[in-house]
C-alpha positions as CSV (number, residue, x, y, z in Angstrom):
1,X,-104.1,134.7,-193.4
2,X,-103.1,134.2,-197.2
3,X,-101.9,137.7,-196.6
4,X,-99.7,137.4,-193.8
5,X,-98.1,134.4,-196.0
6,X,-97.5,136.8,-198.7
7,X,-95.9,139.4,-196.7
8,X,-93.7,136.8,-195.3
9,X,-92.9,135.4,-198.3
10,X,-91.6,138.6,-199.9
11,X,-89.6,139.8,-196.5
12,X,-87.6,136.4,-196.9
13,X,-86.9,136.7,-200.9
14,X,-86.2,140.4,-199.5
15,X,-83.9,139.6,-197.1
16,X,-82.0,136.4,-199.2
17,X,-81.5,139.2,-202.4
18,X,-80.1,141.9,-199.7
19,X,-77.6,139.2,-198.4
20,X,-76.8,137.7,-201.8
21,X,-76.1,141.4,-203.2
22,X,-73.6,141.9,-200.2
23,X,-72.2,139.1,-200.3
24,X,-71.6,139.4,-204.4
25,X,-70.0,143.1,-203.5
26,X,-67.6,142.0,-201.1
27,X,-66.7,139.1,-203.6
28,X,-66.4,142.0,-206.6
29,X,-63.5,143.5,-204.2
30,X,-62.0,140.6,-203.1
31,X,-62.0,140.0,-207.3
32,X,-60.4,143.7,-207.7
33,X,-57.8,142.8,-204.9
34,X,-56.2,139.8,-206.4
35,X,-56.5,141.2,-210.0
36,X,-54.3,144.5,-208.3
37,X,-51.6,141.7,-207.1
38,X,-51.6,139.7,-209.9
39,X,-50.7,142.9,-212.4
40,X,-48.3,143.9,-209.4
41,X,-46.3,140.7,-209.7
42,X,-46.9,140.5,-213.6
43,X,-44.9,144.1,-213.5
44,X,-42.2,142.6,-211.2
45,X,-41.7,139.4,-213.4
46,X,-41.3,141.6,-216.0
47,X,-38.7,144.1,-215.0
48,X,-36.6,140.7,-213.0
49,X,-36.8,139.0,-216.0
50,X,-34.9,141.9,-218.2
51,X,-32.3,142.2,-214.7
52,X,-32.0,139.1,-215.3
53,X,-31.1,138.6,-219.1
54,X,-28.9,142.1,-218.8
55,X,-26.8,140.2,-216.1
56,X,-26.4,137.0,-218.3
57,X,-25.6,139.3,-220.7
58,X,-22.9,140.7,-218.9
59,X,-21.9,137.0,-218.0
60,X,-21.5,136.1,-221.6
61,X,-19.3,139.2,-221.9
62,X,-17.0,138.3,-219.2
63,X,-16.6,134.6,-220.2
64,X,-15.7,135.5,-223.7
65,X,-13.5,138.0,-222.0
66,X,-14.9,141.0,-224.3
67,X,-12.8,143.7,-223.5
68,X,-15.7,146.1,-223.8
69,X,-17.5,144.3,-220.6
70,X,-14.6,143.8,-218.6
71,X,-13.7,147.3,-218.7
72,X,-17.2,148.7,-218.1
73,X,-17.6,146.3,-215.0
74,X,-14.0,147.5,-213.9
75,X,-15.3,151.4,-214.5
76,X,-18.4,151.0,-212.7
77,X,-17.0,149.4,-209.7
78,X,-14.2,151.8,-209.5
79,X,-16.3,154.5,-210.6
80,X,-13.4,155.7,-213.4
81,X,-13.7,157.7,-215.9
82,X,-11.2,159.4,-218.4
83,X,-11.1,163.3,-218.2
84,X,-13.8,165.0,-220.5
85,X,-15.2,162.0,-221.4
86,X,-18.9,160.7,-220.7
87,X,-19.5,157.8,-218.8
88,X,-21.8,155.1,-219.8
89,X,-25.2,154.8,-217.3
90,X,-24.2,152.8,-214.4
91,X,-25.5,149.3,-214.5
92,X,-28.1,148.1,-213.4
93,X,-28.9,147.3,-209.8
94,X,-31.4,145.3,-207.5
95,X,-34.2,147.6,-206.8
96,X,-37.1,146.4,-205.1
């Protein structure tokens, strides 16, 4: 009889440590998930952050009216450029 109790006994811790361990391995990817999104939107903070400061930037530029700005927005939206010369990288867009 004591026996029987003892088995019992150990099938039960057995059977609470299997579910505890599964339950702790889904919990260890639901862990790596929302660490993956977190760094995802740390990297997209990031790079709309620097859009953003280039753009006020370019806002300061056009408000003092700096001659270099005004001309480089008017370049890039009219996609000029003088003969033989090299044009400046385009500025910079919205990409998602």
């Amino acid at each position: 009889m004591q026996l029987a109790l003892v088995i019992v006994h150990v099938l039960v811790a057995l059977a609470v440590l299997s579910f505890t361990f599964r339950s702790l391995g889904a919990r260890t990817q639901d862990v790596a998930g929302v660490r993956q999104l977190a760094e995802t939107e740390h990297v997209q903070t990031a790079r709309i952050q620097a859009e953003t400061q280039r753009h006020q930037q370019l806002l300061a530029g056009l408000r003092n009216r700096d001659p270099y700005v005004v001309e480089l927005l008017a370049r890039d939206r009219l996609s000029f450029s003088r003969p033989g010369e090299l044009t400046p990288p385009s500025l910079p867009t919205n990409r998602r």
